[in-house]
C-alpha positions as CSV (number, residue, x, y, z in Angstrom):
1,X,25.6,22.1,-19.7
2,X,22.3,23.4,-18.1
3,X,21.8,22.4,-14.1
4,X,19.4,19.5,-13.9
5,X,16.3,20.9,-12.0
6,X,14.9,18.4,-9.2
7,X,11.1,18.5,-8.9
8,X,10.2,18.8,-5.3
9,X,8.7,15.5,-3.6
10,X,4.9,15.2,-4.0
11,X,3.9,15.6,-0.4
12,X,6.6,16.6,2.3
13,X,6.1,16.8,5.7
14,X,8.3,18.9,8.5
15,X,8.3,18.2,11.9
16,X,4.9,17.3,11.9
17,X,2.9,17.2,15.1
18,X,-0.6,16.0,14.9
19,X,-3.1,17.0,17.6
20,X,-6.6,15.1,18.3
21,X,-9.1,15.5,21.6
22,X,-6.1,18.0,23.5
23,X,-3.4,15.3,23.0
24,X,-0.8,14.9,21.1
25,X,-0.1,11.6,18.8
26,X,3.1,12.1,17.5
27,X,5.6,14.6,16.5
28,X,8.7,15.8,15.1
29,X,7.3,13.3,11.7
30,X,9.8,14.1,8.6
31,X,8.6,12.1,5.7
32,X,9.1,13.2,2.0
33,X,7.3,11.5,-0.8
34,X,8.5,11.0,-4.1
35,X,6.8,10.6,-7.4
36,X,7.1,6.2,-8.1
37,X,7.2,5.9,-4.2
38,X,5.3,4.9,-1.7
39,X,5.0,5.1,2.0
40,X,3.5,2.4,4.6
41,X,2.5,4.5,7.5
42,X,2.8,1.5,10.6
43,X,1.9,2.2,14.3
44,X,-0.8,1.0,17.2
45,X,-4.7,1.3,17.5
46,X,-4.5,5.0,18.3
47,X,-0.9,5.6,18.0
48,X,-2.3,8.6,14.5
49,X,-2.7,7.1,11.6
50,X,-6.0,7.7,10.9
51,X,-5.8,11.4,12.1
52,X,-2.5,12.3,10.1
53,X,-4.0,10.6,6.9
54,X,-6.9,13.1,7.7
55,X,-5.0,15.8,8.1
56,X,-2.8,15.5,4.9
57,X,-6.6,15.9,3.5
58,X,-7.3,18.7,4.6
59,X,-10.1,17.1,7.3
60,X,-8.2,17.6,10.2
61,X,-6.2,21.2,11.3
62,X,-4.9,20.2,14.7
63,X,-1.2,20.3,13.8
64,X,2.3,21.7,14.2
65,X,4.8,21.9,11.5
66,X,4.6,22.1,7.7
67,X,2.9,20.1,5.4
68,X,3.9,20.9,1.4
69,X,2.4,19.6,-2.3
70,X,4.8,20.2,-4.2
71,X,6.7,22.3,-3.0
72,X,3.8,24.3,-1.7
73,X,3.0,25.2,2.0
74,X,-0.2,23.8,3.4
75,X,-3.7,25.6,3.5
76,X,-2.6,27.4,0.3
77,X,-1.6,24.3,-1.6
78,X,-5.0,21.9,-0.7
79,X,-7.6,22.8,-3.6
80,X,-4.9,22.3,-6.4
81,X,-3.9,19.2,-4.5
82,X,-7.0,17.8,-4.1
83,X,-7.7,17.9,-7.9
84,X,-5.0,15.0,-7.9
85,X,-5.4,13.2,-4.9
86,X,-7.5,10.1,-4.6
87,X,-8.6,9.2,-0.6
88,X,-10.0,6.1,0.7
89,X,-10.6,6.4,4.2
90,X,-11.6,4.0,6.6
91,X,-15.4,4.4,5.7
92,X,-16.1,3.3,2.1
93,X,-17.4,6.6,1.0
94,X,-20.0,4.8,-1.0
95,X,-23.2,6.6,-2.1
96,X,-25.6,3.7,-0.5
97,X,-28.7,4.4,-2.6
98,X,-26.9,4.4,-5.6
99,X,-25.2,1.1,-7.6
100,X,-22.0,-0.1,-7.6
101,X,-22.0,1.4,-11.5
102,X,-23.6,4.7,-10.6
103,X,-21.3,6.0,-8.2
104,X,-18.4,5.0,-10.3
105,X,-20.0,7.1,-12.8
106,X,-20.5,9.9,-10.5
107,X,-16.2,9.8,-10.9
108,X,-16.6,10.5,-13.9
109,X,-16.0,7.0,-15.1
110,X,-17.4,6.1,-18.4
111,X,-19.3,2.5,-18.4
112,X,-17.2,0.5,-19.9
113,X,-14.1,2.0,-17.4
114,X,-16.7,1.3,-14.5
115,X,-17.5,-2.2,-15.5
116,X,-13.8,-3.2,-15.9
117,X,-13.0,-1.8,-13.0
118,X,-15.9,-3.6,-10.7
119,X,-14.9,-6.9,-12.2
120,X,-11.8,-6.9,-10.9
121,X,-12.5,-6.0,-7.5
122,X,-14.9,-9.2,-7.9
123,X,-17.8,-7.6,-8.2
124,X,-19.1,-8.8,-11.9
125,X,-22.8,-9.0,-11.5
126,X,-23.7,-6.9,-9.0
127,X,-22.9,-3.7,-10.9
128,X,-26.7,-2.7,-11.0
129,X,-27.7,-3.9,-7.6
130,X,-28.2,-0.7,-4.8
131,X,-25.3,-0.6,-2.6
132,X,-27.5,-0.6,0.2
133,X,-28.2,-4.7,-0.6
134,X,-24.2,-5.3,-0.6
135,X,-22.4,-6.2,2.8
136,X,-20.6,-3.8,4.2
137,X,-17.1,-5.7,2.4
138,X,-18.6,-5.6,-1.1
139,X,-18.7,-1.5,-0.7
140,X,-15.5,-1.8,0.0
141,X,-15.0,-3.2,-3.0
142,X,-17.1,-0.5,-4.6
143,X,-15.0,2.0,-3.0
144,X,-11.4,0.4,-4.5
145,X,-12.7,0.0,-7.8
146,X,-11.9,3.8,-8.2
147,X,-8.1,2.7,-7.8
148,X,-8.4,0.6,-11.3
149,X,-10.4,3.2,-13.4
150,X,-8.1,4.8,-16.2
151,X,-6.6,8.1,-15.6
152,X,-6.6,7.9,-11.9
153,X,-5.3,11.1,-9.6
154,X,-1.3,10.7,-9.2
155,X,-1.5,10.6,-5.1
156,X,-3.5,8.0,-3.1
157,X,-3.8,7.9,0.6
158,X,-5.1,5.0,1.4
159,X,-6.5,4.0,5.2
160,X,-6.2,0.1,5.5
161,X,-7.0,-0.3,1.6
162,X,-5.6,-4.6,2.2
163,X,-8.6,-4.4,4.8
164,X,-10.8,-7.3,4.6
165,X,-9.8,-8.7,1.4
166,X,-9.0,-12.1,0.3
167,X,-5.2,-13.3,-0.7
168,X,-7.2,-12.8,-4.4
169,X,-8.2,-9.5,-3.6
170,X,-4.9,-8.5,-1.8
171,X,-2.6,-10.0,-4.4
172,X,-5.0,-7.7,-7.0
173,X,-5.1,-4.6,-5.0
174,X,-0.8,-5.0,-4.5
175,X,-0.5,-5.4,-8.3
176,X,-2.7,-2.4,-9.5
177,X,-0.6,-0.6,-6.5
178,X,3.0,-1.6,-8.6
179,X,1.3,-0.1,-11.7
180,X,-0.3,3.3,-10.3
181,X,3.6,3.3,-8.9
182,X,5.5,2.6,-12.5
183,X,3.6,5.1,-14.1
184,X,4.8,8.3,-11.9
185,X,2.1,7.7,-9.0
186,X,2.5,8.3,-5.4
187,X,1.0,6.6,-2.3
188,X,0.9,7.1,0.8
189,X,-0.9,4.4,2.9
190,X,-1.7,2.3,6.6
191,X,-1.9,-1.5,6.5
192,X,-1.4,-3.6,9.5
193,X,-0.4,-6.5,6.4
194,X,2.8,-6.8,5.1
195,X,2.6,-5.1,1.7
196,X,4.8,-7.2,-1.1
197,X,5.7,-3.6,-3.0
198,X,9.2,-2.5,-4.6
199,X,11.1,0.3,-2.5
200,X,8.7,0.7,0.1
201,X,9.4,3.1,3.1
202,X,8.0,2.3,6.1
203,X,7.0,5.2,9.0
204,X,6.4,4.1,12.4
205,X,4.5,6.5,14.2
206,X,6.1,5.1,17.4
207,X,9.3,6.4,16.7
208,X,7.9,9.7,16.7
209,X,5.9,9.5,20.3
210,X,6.3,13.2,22.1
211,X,9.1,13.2,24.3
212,X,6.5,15.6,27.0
213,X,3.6,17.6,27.6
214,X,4.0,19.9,24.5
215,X,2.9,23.7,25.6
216,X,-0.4,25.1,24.8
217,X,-0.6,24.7,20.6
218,X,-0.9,28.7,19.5
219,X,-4.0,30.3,17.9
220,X,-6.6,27.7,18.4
221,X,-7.4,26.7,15.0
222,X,-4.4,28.1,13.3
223,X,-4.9,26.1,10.6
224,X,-8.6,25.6,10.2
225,X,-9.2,24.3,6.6
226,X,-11.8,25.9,4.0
């Protein structure tokens, strides 16, 4: 009988200290995230989300520890893993002189996908007007759409994706979540909402609070990103 070979998780973290404005946010962070998982990352108004989110990225380089895509160590790993990562950050990342069709279609999402995909994020009918007529929820809107096209990228980090939304929109978003997550997807997320999702984990950044001043973090930039 031949040895069953485990896949490694789909992002990994070891001892992770993050690092932003000379301080440090948080540290010793273990977290290891499966494919079918997900993980709600909890903690204060300035307690790190944001900035470990934007560090898993690649945006951010202020950090101690390792950080691994499957399997493999961080810079090295990012281009390959940003080929299947999908990021929403806190802003929408919408193209503002574009419509709500266009830059779905800049995605790569045919028009038919792009359509299906604005109506049910509730935005049927405004598919051809400029983004820069919506308020700033409905680009929102435009912005989560991405998460119901076909063929999505297998990882999501998600900043606050339940932002903003109505019980419709939340009990939508939690649903197309449960989906991504039954077919092999991995997400990785912050929400200050209660998310209604099956085996979630939960990471609270202030369990992981530095004990002290941490000395001075070696070579400055040690892990600049490309």
């Amino acid at each position: 009988m031949s040895a069953t070979v485990c896949s490694p998780p789909v992002l990994q973290l070891r001892r992770l200290s993050c690092e932003r404005d000379g301080r440090c946010l948080f540290s010793g962070l273990d977290l290891a995230l499966e494919a079918g998982a997900a993980v709600q990352i909890e903690g204060a108004n300035g307690s790190g989300k944001t900035t470990l989110l934007r560090t898993l990225i690649g945006s951010a380089g202020d950090y101690r520890g390792e950080i691994l895509w499957r399997g493999e160590p961080f810079p090295r790993a990012l281009p390959r893993m940003r080929s299947t990562l999908l990021y929403i950050g806190h802003q929408a990342g919408v193209r503002r002189g574009l419509t709500p069709l266009e830059n779905l279609a800049w995605y790569g999402a045919s028009e038919r996908d792009a359509l299906a995909a604005l109506e049910q994020v509730d935005l049927y009918g405004f598919e051809d007007s400029s983004c820069q007529q919506l308020s700033a929820g409905q680009n929102r809107r435009v912005a989560l759409a991405r998460l119901y096209l076909p063929n999505a990228p297998q990882l999501w980090i998600l900043d606050e994706p339940l932002a903003a939304l109505d019980v419709a929109g939340v009990s939508s978003l939690q649903g197309q979540m449960a989906c991504h997550l039954a077919r092999g997807g991995a997400i990785l997320f912050t929400s200050h909402q209660p998310v209604a999702l099956a085996n979630l984990q939960h990471v609270n950044l202030a369990d992981h609070e530095p004990a002290g001043a941490l000395e001075p973090w070696p070579g400055e930039g040690d892990h600049e990103y490309a």
